[in-house]
C-alpha positions as CSV (number, residue, x, y, z in Angstrom):
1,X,-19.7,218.3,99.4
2,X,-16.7,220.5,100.6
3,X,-17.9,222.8,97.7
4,X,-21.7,223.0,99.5
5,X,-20.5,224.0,103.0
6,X,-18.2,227.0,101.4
7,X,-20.1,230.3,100.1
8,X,-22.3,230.9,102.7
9,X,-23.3,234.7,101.9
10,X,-26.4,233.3,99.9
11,X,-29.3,230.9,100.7
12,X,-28.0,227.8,102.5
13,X,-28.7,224.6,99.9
14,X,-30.9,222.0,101.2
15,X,-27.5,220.0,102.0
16,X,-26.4,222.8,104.3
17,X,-28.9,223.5,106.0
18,X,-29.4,219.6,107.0
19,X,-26.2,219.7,108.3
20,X,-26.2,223.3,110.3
21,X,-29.4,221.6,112.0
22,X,-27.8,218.3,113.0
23,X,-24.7,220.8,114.3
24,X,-27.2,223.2,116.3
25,X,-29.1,220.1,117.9
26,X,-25.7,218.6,118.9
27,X,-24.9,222.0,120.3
28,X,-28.1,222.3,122.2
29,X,-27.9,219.1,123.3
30,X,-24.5,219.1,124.3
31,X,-25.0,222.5,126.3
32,X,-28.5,220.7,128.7
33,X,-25.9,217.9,129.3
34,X,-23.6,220.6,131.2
35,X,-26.6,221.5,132.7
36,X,-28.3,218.7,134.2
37,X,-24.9,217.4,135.0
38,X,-24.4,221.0,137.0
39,X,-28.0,220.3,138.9
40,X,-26.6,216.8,139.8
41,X,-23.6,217.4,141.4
42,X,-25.1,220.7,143.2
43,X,-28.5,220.9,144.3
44,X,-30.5,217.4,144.0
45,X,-31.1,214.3,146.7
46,X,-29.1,211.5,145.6
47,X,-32.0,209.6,143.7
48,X,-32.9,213.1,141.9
49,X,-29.1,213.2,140.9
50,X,-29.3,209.7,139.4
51,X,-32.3,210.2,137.7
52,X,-30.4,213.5,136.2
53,X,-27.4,211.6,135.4
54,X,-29.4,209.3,134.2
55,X,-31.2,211.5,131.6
56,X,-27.6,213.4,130.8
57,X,-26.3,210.2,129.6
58,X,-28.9,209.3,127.2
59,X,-28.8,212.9,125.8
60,X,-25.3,212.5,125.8
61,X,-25.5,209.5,123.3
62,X,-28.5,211.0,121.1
63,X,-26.1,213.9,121.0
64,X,-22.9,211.6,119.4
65,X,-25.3,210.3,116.7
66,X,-26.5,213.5,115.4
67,X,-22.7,214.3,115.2
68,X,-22.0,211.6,113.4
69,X,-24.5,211.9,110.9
70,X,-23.6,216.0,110.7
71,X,-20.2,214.2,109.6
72,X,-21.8,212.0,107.2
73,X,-23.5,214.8,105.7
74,X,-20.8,217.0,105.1
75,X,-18.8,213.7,103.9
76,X,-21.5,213.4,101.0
77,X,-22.7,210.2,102.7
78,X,-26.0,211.9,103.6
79,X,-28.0,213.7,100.8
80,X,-31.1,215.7,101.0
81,X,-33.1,216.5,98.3
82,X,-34.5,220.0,99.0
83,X,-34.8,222.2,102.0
84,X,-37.5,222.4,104.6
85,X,-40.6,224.2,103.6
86,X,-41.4,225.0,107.0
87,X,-39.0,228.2,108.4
């Protein structure tokens, strides 16, 4: 798998591009964490923050799967077939 993730100046193999997805939706992910957390603390009524909090922590654990199965993919545990036909 190491071999897959290396040599990127050419089209990304379905393998690598599974992976860069799972690593950009972590990334997005991770980054609305920060900000409903930010609207919690700062500008919300209590309930409003714990319904924020609330949805920040569930993100928060999608967010730790998807990492872990970027990890598995890279690891050679997860294998895809082809790439996505629809970019």
């Amino acid at each position: 798998m190491a071999d897959l993730i290396q040599g990127l100046d050419g089209p990304r193999t379905a393998q690598q591009e599974l992976f860069y997805d799972l690593e950009d939706a972590s990334a997005v992910i991770r980054w609305a964490v920060g900000e409903l957390t930010d609207m919690a603390e700062f500008r919300r009524t209590p309930d409003e923050a714990m319904a924020l909090m609330k949805m920040g922590a569930l993100l928060e654990v999608q967010r730790h799967k998807l990492a872990g199965y970027a990890d598995e993919v890279k690891a050679g545990g997860i294998v895809r077939a082809k790439a996505c036909e629809t970019r």
